[in-house]
C-alpha positions as CSV (number, residue, x, y, z in Angstrom):
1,X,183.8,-91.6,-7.7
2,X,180.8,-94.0,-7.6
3,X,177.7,-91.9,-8.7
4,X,175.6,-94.3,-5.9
5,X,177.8,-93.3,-3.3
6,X,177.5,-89.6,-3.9
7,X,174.1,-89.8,-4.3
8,X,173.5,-91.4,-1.0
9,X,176.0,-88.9,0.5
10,X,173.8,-86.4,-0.4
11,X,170.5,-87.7,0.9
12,X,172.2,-88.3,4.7
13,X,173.5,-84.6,4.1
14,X,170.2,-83.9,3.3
15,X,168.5,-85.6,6.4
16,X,170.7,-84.5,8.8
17,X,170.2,-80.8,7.9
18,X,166.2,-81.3,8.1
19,X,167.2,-83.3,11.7
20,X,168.9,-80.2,12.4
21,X,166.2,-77.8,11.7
22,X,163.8,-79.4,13.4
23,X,166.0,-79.4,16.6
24,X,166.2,-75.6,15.9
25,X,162.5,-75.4,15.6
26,X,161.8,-77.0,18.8
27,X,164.4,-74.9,20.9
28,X,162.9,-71.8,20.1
29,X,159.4,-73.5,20.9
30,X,160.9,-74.6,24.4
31,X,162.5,-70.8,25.0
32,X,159.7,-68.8,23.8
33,X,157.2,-71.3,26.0
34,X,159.9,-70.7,29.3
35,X,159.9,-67.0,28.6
36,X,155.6,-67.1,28.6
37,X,155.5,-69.2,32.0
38,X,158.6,-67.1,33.8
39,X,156.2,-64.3,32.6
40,X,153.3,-66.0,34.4
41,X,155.1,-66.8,37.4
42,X,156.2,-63.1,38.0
43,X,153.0,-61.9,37.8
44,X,152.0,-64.6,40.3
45,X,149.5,-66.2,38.1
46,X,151.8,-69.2,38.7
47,X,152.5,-71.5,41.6
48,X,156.2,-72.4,41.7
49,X,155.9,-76.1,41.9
50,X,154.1,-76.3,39.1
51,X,156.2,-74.7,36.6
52,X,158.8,-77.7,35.8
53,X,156.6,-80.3,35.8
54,X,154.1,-78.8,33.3
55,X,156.1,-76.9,31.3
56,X,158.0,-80.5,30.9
57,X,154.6,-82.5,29.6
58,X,153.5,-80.0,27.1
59,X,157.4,-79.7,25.5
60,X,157.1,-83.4,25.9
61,X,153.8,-83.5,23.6
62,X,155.1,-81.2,21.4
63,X,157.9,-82.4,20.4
64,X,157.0,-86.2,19.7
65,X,153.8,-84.7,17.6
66,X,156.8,-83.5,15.1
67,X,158.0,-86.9,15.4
């Protein structure tokens, strides 16, 4: 096999596992962050309407600051 072509094999392998592990990263972000607001919201410190639209901003910022 052409040593190039390996090579570049290896470096899309490479990227997509680092694209992968950032997607990981930022689900468990997004779960822990819906787990603190449900929190929030049964202890009535927030309003229901709020919830989605807020909690979809700051996952917003978050994840194209990784970007």
């Amino acid at each position: 096999m052409d040593p190039k072509l390996i090579s570049e094999t290896m470096a899309l392998v490479e990227s997509l596992r680092d694209d992968n592990e950032k997607l990981a990263s930022d689900l468990a972000h997004v779960q822990n962050a819906y787990a603190i607001v449900f929190q929030m919201f049964k202890a009535g410190h927030v309003a229901a309407e709020n919830l989605e639209r807020s909690e979809e901003r700051r996952v917003g910022k978050e994840c194209r600051s990784r970007w």
